[in-house]
N, C-alpha and C positions, 0 to 999 in steps of 0.2 A: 715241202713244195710238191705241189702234182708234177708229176712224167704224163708226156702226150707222144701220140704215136698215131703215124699216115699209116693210112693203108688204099692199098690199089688191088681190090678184088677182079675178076675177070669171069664171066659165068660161063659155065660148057651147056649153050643150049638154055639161056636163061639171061633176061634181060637184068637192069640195074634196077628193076623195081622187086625181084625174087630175089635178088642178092641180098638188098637194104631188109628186106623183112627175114630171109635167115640170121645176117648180121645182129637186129635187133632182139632175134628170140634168144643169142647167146648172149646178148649183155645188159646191165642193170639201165635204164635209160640217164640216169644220171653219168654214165662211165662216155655216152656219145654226145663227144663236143660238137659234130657238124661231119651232114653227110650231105655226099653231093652227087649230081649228075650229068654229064657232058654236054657240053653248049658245042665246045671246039679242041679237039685236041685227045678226047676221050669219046671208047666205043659206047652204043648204045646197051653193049653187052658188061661194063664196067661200072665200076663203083670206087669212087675215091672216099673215104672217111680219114677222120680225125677224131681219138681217143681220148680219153684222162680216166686219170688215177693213180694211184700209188704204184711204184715202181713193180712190185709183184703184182698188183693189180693188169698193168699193161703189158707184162709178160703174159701171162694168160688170158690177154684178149687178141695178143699176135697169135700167140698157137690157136686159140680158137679160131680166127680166121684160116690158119694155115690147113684146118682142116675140114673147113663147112663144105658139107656138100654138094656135087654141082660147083664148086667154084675153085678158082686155082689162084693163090695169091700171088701177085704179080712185085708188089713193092711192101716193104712192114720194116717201116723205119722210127724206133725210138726219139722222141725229141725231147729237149726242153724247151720253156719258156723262156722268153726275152723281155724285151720291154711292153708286151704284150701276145698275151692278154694278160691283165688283171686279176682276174677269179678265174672258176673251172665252168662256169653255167656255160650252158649250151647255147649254140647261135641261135636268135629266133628271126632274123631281118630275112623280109625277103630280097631277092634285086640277084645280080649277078655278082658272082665270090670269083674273083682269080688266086689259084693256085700257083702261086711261082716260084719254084725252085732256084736258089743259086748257089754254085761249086764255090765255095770260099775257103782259101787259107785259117786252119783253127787259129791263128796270132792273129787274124785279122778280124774275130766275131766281133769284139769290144767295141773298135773303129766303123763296123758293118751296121751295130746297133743304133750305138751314139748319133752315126751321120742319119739313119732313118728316124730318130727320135726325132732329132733338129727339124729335119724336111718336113715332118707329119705337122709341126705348127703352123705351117702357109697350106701344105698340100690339101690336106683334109678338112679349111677353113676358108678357103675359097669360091665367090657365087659363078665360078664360072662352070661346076660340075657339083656331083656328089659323090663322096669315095670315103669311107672311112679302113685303114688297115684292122683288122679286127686281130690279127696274130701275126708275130715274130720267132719263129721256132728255130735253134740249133740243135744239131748232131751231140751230143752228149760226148759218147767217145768215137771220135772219128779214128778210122781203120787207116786211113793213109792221109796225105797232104790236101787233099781238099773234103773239107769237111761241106755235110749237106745243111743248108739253111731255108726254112720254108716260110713264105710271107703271104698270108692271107687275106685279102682286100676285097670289104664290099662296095658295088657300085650300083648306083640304081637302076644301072640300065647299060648297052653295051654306048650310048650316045657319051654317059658323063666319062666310060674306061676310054672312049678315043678322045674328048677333050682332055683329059688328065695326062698325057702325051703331051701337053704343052705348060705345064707348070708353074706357079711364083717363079720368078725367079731364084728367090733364096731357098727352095723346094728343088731346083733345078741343077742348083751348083754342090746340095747335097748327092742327089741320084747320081751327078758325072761322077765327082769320087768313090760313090758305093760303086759303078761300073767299072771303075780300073781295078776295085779289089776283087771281082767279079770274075773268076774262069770262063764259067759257062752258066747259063740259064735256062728256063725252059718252062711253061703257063700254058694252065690249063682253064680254060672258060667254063665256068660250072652254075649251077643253080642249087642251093640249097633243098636240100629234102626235108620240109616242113612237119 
């Protein structure tokens, strides 16, 4: 199974378009799931990505972030996959991606997945928006009681992510439960760097 891993680059004096091009001179283009750029929530001076590869693989693409020049890495968090994605290919859609982190209980990933599985058959299949989660990522080995889980959703636009705010119903009564297992959270509005 592929190992995926965030990363939150930050440039000294260098925007997120010299960041994406050192990033990419360090790694195989198959190795970058999806890079992005801030809409809301991120500097015009940062760069969020998303890795894969094999676990030794993804070791050596955090250190090589950790030390590209010009830039100081801000977050380089190992993940696994969940109930998505599926394959390792790289994103190609364009639209807007939220990044959203949430602090969960590691006894709670299973219950975290299951209930987003459930929701994702109303959520992502109704004409009243467009939104598909393209990834479900956990903390492999989490260091204390909340472990980190990352959920990746594209939307065609920021219009269909504010309608998706009001859900199927049975889409609805999934999210409230994924909320009570939910510490803390935190999303970032990004655009895919094609």
């Amino acid at each position: 199974m592929d190992t995926f891993a965030f990363l939150r680059l930050k440039g000294q004096r260098q925007d997120w378009r010299a960041l994406h091009a050192a990033l990419t001179a360090e790694l195989a283009p198959e190795r970058l799931w999806g890079a992005f750029f801030g809409l809301f929530g991120v500097g015009s001076d940062e760069l969020l990505a998303v890795t894969v590869g094999s676990a030794a693989q993804v070791e050596e693409t955090i250190a090589a972030a950790q030390r590209l020049d010009g830039a100081t890495c801000l977050s380089a968090l190992p993940l696994s996959p969940t109930a998505r994605p599926t394959t390792a290919a790289p994103l190609q859609r364009e639209g807007l991606h939220v990044l959203r982190f949430f602090a969960v209980a590691p006894a709670d990933y299973d219950e975290f997945v299951d209930l987003s599985r459930t929701a994702w058959e109303t959520f992502e299949t109704t004409d009243a928006y467009r939104a598909e989660p393209q990834g479900l990522f956990c903390q492999p080995d989490p260091t204390d009681e909340d472990g980190a889980m990352l959920l990746v959703t594209w939307y065609d636009g920021l219009g269909s992510w504010q309608a998706s705010r009001r859900p199927p119903a049975a889409a609805r009564q999934c999210f409230a439960r994924r909320g009570e297992l939910t510490r803390s959270t935190v999303a970032y509005a990004t655009r895919l760097i094609a």
